[in-house]
C-alpha positions in Angstrom: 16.9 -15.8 -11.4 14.4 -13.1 -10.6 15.0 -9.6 -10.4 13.4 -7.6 -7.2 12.8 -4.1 -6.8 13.5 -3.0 -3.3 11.6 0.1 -2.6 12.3 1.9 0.5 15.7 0.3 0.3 17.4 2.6 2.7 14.5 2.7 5.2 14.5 0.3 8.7 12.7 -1.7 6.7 14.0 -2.2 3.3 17.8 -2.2 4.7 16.4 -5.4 6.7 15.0 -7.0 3.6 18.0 -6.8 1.8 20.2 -7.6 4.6 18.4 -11.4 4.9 18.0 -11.8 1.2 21.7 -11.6 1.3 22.9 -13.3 4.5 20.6 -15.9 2.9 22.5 -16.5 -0.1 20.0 -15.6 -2.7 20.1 -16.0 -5.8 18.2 -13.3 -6.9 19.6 -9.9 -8.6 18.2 -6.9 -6.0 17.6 -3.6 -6.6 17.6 -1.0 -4.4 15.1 1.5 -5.2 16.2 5.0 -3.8 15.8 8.8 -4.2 19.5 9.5 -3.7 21.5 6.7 -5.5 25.1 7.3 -4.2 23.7 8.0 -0.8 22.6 5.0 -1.1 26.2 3.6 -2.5 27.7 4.2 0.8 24.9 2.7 3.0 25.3 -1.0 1.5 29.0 -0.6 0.3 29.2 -4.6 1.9 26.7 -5.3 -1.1 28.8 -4.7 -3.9 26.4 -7.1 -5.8 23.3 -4.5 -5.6 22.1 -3.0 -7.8 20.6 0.7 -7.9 17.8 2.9 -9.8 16.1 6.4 -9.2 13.1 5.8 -7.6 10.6 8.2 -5.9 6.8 7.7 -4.7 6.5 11.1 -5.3 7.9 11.7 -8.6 5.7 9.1 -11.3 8.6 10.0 -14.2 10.9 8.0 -12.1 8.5 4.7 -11.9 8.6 3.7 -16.0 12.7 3.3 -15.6 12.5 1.5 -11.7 10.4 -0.8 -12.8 12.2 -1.7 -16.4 13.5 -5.7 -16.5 12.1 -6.1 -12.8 9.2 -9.2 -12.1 8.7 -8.8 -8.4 8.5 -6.0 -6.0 8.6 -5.4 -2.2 6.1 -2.7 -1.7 5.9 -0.3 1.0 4.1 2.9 2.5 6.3 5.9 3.3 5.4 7.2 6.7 4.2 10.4 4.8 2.1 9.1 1.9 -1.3 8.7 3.0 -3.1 10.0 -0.4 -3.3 6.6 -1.7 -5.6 7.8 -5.4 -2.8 10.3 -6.1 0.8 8.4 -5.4 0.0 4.3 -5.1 -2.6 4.3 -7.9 -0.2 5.4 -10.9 2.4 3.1 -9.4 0.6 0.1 -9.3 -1.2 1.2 -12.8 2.4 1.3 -13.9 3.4 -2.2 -12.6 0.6 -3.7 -13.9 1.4 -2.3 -17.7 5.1 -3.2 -17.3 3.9 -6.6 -17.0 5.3 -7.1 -13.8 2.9 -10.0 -11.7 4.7 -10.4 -8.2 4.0 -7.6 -5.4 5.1 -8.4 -1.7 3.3 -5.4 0.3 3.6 -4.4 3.5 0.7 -3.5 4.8 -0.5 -3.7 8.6 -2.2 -5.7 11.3 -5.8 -5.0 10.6 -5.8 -4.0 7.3 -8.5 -5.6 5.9 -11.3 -4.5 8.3 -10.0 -0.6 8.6 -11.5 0.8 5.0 -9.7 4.1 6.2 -6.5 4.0 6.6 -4.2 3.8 3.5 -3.2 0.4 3.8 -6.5 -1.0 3.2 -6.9 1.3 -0.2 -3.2 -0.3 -1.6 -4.2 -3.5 -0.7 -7.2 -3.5 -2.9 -5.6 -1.6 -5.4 -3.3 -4.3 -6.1 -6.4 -6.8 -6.5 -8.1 -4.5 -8.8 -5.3 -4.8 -11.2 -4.7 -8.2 -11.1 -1.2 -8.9 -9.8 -0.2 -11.6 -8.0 0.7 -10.6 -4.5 1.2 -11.4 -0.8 0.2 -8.9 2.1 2.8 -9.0 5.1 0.6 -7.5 8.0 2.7 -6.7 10.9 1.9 -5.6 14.6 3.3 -2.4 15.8 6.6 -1.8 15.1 9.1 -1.8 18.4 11.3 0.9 16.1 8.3 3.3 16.0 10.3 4.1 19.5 13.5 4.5 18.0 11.8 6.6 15.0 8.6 8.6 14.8 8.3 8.9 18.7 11.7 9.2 19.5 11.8 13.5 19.3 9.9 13.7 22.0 11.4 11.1 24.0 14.6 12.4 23.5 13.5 16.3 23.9 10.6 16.3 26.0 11.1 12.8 27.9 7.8 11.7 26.7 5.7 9.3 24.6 2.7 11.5 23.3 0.0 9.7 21.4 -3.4 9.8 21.3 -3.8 6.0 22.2 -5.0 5.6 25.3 -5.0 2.1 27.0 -5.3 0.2 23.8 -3.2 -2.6 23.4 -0.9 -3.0 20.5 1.4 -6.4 19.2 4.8 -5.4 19.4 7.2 -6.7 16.6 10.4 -6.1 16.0 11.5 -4.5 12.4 14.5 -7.3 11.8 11.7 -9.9 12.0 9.7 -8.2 9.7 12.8 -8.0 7.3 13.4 -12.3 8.0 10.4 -12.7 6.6 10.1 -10.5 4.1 13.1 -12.5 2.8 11.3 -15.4 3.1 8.3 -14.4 1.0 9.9 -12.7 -1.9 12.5 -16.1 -1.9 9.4 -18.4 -2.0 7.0 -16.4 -3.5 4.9 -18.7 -5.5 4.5 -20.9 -2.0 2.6 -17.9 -0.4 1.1 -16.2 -3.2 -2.3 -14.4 -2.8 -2.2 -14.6 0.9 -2.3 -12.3 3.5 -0.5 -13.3 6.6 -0.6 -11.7 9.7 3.0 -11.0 11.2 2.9 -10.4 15.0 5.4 -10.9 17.9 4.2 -12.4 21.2 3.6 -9.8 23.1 0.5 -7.2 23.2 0.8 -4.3 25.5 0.0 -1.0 25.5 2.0 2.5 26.4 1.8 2.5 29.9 3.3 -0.9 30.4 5.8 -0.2 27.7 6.8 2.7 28.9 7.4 1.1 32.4 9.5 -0.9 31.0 11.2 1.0 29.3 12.5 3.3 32.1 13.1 0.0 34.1 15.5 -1.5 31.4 17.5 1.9 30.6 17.0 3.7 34.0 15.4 6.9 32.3 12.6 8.3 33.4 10.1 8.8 30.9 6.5 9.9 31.0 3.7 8.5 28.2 1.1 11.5 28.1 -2.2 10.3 26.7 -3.9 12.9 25.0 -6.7 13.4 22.6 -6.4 13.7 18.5 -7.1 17.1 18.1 -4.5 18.0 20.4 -2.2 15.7 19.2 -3.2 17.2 15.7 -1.9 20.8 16.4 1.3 19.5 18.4 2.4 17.7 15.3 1.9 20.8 13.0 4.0 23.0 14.9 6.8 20.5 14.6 6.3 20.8 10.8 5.3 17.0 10.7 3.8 16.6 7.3 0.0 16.4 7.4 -0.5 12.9 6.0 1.8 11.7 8.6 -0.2 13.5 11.3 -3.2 11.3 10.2 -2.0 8.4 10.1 -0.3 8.3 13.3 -3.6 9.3 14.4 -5.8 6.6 12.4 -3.1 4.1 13.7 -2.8 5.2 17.4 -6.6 6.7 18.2 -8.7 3.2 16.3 -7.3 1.3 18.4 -9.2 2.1 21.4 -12.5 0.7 20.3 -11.3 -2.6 18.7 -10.5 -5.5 20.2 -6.7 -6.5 21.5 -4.9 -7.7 18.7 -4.9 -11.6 17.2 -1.2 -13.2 17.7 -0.5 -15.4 15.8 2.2 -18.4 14.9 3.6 -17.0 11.4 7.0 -15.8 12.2 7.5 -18.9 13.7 6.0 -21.5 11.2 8.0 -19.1 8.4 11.2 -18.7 9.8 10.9 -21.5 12.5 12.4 -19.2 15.1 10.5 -17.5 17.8 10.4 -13.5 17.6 12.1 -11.3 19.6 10.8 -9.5 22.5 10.2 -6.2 23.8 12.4 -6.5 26.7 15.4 -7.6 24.2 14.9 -4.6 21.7 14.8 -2.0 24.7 18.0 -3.4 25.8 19.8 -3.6 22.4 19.1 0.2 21.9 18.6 1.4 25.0 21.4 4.3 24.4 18.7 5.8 21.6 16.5 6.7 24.8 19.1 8.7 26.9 18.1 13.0 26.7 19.4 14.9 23.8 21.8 17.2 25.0 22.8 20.5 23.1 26.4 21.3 23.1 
């Protein structure tokens, strides 16, 4: 029996992980890696087998204690880490010296050719110390419209990004979490890979956002603008600087690379095709209806 550290265990993504790893029966003892332990208590109450430790990205005196007894991890980014030197380096420094070998990461489509964004930087990290690891590199998330671009949908009835026409692979989160099961079940099968983890359909805003308002009836406007703009928009909403950039660096690049590979991973993994766009839109599509102050 293995013991896995779940970080960003209450995030769409970690909740997703654990949620398979379960509903598969494993046989594994999980750990739920949070900030706010009996927050997190409450969230997986239908897990009374999970376990729980302090853990913070941003606070290293939590990592020595996360990471005691634990010999593989499922590694993530938080959406607001971007300085990769000052948070990921003393983690993965601190992995290494507990001894622990196994690192699932998820990183992101692309990864390996864009030196700038953080991704990139934890991914060679994590081959600079040696561990064992596998890099999950999914397409866009469909929950990025249910998440870090739903304020302004909600508010303003728009999709603002600096992206242009570029084309993105849509994928949805639970499929991400199916096979991030999958990978930290059968590890040694997969190890020191990188697989690429896309859905089937590449589009960009425009067409999304006509579909959107076709499946929910709203009427929703994607405003393209440029990253400068986009920039000082962010920072009067108080969105923390390292987010800004990223949403920039993932949004802006884009535009002068080619449309994204798909490939056949979910399926040969899970041996189940992925969901679509038109099926996520529909199973949230009262997320997308105005906020309304009382």
């Amino acid at each position: 029996m293995r013991r896995i550290l779940i970080t960003g265990a209450t995030g769409n993504i970690g909740m997703e992980v654990i949620r398979f790893l379960y509903e598969g029966k494993t046989e594994n003892q999980l750990i739920a890696g949070v900030r706010d332990i009996s927050k997190a208590k409450k969230v997986f109450s239908k897990y009374p087998q999970l376990e729980y430790v302090s853990f913070d990205f941003e606070d290293s005196g939590t990592f020595d204690q996360a990471l005691e007894n634990t010999d593989t991890i499922f590694l993530l980014r938080p959406p607001h880490i971007s300085d990769v030197p000052r948070y990921f380096q003393p983690l993965i420094a601190k992995i290494s010296q507990k001894g622990i070998r196994r690192v699932v990461f998820l990183s992101v489509q692309g990864a390996e050719t864009s030196k700038i964004i953080p991704h990139n930087k934890i991914e060679k990290l994590i081959r600079e110390y040696g561990l064992e690891y596998i890099f999950m590199r999914p397409g866009y998330f469909m929950q990025n419209l249910t998440t870090t671009l739903i304020r302004d949908i909600q508010l303003k009835r728009q999709i603002i990004l600096p992206a242009g026409n570029a084309k993105f692979n849509w994928i949805d989160v639970e499929d991400i979490g199916a096979v991030a099961a999958k990978l930290l079940e059968s590890f040694d099968t997969y190890k020191n890979q990188a697989i690429e983890l896309t859905g089937t359909e590449n589009e960009n805003f425009p067409t999304v956002t006509t579909l959107l308002n076709k499946i929910t009836g709203e009427n929703i406007e994607y405003i393209n603008i440029n990253p400068f703009k986009f920039y000082q928009i962010k920072k009067k909403e108080s969105v923390p600087t390292g987010m800004i950039i990223v949403m920039i660096l993932l949004h802006f690049i884009p535009r002068f690379q080619k449309e994204p590979r798909i490939s056949d991973s979910f399926e040969r993994i899970t041996g189940k095709k992925p969901g679509t766009l038109r099926e996520f839109i529909f199973r949230e599509k009262t997320k997308f209806r105005p906020f309304k102050t009382v």
